[in-house]
N, C-alpha and C positions, 0 to 999 in steps of 0.2 A: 747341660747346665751344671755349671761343677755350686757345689756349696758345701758350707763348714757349720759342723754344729761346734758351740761351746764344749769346750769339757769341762766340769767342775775338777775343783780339786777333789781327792778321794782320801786322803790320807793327810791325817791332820798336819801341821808343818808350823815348826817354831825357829826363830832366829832373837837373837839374843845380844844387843851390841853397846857397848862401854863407851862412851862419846866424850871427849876432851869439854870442860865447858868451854865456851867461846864462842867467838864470832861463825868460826867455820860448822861449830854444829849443826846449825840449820841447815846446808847445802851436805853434810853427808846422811844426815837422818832425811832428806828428802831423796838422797841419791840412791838409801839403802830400800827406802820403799818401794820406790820405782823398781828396782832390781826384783824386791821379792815380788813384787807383783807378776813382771814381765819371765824369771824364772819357775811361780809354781804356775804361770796360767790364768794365773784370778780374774775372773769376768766381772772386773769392776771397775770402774774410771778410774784409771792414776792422778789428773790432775786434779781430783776433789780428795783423794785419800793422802796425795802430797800436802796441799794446803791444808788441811788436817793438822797436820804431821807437823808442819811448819807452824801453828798456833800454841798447840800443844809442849814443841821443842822451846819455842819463845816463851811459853809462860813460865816453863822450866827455870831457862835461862834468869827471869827476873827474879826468881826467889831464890836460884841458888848459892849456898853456902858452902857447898863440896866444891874439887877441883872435875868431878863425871856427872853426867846424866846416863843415863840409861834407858833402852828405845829395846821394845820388846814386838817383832810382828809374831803374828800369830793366825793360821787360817785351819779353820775347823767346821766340821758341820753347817756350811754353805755362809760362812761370815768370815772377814777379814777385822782382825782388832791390831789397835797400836796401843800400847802401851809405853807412857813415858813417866820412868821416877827420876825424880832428884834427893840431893841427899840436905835439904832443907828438912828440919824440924817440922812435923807434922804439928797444924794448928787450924780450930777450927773456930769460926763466929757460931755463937747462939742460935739453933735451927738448924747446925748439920752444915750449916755451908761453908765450904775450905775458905781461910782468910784470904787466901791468893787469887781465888776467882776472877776471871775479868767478868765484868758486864755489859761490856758494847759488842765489838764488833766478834770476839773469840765466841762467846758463847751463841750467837745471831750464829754464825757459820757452825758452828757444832751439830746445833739445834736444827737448823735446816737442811742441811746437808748430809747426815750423819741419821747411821739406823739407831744407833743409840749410844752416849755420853756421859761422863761423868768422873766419879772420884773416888778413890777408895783407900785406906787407912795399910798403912804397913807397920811393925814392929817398930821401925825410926824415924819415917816417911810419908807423904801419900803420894799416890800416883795417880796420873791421869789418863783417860783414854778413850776412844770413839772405837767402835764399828760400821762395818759399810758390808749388807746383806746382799747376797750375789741368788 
């Protein structure tokens, strides 16, 4: 009987990528994810850490004011995170919640799909991001 156990990753692993804005963003921040996945090994579903990736890049997309976004993977201590900034003006509604938020269908899929979501404040920026626990 032959069998394969998982290997986790062992050693933390960061990739860093500068994204034109546009149309073609979303098909290479999905292309890049797939890659980091399929290169460190991550024992995690690519097509929920893609569509992810692709909500995240889109919401980018509608608040930005830069000519980049910026797509951060990151896998550590048995989790994979995405991280996505733009270079939009950090702004937020009363209560902490980023003006940009969607309410339907982005945040449904975050929420449910996702070990854990959200948003966090940079020096010019905020950024967004999910992780998916392995």
């Amino acid at each position: 009987m032959n069998t394969r156990a998982l290997t986790r990753v062992t050693a933390p692993r960061k990739l860093r990528i500068t994204l034109t804005a546009g149309q073609a963003a979303e098909a290479v921040a999905r292309g890049e994810v797939r890659a980091a996945i399929r290169a460190w090994n991550v024992p995690v579903d690519p097509a929920v850490a893609v569509l992810l990736t692709s909500e995240l890049v889109t919401n980018a997309l509608r608040r930005e004011a830069g000519r980049t976004i910026e797509l951060v993977i990151s896998c550590a201590l048995g989790q994979l995170q995405v991280d996505v900034y733009d270079t939009a003006p950090a702004m937020a509604l009363p209560g902490g919640t980023p003006a940009s938020v969607e309410t339907g269908q982005e945040v449904m899929l975050l929420a449910s799909l996702s070990s854990s979501w959200g948003y966090y404040r940079t020096p010019t920026t905020e950024a967004r991001y999910f992780t998916l626990m392995f």
